[in-house]
C-alpha positions as CSV (number, residue, x, y, z in Angstrom):
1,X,17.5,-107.3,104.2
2,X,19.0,-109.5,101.4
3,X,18.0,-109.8,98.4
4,X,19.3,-111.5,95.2
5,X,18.4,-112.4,91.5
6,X,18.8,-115.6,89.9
7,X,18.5,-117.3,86.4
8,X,18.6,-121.1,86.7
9,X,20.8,-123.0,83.7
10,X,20.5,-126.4,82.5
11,X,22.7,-129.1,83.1
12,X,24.4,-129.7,79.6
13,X,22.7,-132.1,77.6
14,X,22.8,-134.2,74.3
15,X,18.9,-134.4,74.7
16,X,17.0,-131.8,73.3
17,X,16.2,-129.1,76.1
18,X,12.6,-127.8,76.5
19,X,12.1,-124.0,75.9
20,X,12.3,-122.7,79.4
21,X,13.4,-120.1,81.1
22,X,13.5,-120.1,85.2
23,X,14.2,-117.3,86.9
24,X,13.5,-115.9,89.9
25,X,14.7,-113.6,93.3
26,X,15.5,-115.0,96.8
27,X,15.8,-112.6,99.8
28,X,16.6,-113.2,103.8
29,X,15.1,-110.5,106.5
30,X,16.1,-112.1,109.6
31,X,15.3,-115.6,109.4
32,X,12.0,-114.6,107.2
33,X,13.4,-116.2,103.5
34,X,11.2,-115.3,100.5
35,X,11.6,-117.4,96.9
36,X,10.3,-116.5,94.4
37,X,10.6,-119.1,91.2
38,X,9.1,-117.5,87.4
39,X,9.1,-120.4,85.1
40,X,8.6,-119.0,81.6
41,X,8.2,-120.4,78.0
42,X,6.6,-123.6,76.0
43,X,4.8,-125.4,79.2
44,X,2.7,-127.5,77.2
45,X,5.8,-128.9,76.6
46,X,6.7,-130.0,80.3
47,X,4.5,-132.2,83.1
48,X,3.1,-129.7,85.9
49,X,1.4,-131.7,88.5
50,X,-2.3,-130.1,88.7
51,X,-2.9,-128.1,92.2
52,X,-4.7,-130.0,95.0
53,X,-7.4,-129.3,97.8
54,X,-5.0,-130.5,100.4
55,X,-1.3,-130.9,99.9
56,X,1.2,-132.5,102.2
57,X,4.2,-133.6,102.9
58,X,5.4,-135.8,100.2
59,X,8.8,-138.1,99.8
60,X,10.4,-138.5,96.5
61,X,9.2,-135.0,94.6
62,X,11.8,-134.3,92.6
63,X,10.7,-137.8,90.5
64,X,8.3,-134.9,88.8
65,X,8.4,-131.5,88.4
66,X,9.6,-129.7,91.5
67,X,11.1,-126.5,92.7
68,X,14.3,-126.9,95.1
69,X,16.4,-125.0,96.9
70,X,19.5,-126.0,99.6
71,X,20.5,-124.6,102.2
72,X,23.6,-124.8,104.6
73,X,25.1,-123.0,107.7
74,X,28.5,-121.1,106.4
75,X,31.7,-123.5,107.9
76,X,29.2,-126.0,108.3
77,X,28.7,-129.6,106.5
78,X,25.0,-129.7,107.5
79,X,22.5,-128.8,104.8
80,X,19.0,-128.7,104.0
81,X,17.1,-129.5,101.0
82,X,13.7,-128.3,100.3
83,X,11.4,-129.3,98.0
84,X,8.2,-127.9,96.6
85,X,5.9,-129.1,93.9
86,X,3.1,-127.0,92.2
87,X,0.5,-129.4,93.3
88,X,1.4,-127.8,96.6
89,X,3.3,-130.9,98.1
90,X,6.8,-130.1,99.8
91,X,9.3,-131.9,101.9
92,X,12.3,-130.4,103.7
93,X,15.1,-132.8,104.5
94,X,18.4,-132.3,106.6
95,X,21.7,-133.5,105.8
96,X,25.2,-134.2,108.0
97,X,27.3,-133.8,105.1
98,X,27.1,-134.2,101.8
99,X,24.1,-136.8,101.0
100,X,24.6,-138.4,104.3
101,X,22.6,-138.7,107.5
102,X,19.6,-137.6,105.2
103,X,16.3,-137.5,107.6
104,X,12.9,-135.5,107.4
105,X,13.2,-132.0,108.7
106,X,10.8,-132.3,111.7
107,X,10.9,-128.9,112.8
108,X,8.3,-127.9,109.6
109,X,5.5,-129.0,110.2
110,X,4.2,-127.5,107.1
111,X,5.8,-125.3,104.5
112,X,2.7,-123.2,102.7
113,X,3.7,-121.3,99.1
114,X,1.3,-119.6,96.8
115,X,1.4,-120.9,92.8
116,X,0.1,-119.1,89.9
117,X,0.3,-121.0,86.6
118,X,-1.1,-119.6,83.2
119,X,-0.5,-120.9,79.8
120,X,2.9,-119.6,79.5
121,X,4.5,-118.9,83.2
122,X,4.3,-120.6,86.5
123,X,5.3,-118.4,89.3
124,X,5.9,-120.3,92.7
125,X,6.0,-117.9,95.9
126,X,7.6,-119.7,99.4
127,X,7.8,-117.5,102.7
128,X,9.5,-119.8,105.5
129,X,10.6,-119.1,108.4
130,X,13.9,-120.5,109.6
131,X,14.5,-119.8,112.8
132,X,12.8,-123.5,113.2
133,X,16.6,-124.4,112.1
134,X,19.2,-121.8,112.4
135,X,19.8,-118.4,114.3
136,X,19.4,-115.0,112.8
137,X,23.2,-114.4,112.9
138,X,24.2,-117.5,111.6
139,X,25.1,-116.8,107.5
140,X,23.6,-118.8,105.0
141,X,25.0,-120.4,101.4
142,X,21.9,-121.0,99.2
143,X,21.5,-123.3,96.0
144,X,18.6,-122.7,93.6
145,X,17.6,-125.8,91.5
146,X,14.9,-127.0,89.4
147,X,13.7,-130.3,88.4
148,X,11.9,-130.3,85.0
149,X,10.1,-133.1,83.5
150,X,8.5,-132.9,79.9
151,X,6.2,-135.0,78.0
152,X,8.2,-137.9,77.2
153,X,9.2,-138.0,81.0
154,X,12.6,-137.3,80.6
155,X,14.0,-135.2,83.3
156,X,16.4,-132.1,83.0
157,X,17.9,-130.6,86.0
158,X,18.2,-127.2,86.7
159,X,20.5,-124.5,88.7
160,X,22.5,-121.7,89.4
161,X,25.9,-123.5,88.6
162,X,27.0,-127.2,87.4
163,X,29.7,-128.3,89.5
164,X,30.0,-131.7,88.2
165,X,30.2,-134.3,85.8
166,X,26.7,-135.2,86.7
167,X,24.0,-132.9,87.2
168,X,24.2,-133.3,91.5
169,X,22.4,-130.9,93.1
170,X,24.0,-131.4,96.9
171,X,28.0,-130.1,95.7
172,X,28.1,-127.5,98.7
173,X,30.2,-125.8,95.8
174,X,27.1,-124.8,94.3
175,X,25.6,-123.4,96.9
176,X,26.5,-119.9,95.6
177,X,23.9,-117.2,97.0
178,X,25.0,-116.0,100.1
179,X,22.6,-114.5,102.3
């Protein structure tokens, strides 16, 4: 087994940054992957979409607050991009290359995670099982990412490394956690 820390940094802003802290452990046991997000701090001062009954897949989650992570094959150009918001909606999208050939994931046909939010921490809890998209042997690079939006609706973004000009969560350079 694999298994790695993280602490997720904001893209560098002239906007004032809410008080957060996002942090968190990712492991790989075979193709069993386990992430675990702890969001920390002011929350009243960010939007967390309430819980529902019945979540789904949704498009377009990362226009709120929403949990990411991507995913690509080692010596490969094909990536994946998942997406899960505490409300309980995800998405999982694959990618050709970098932001091309972009088409729903078909092979998950649902992605379950557990969250737990309290008045100061949201922890969000994924167990997926990829052997729906790659082989046991096949090494994976991993980047962690986090969309944050607070109460004025403006959005920050979220991960293990800025690789660009422009917060752009798809550089394969950031896709630093090997597992």
């Amino acid at each position: 087994m694999s298994e790695q820390t993280f602490s997720l940094q904001p893209f560098p802003s002239t906007k004032s940054l809410p008080n957060l802290k996002i942090a968190g452990n990712i492991a790989r046991n075979g193709n069993q992957l386990a992430i675990c997000y702890m969001l920390g701090g002011d929350l009243k001062e960010i939007v967390i979409p309430p819980p529902l009954n019945t979540p789904s897949r949704k498009h377009e989650l990362w226009q709120d607050t929403c949990f990411e992570f991507f995913l690509g094959i080692k010596d490969s150009a094909q990536y994946w991009e998942f997406n899960l918001s505490p409300a309980g909606h995800w998405n999982v999208y694959r990618f050709d290359g970098y932001r091309q050939g972009m088409q729903k994931e078909i092979a998950f046909e649902n992605l379950p995670f557990n969250v737990q939010n309290q008045a100061d921490s949201l922890i969000l809890e994924l167990n997926a099982d990829l052997g729906k998209i790659i082989s046991m042997k096949q090494a994976i690079e991993v980047g962690i990412t986090t969309v944050i939006k607070d109460r004025d609706n403006e959005m920050t973004y979220w991960a293990l490394t800025h690789r660009s000009a422009e917060a752009d969560f798809h550089i394969r350079d950031s896709f630093i956690v090997k597992l």
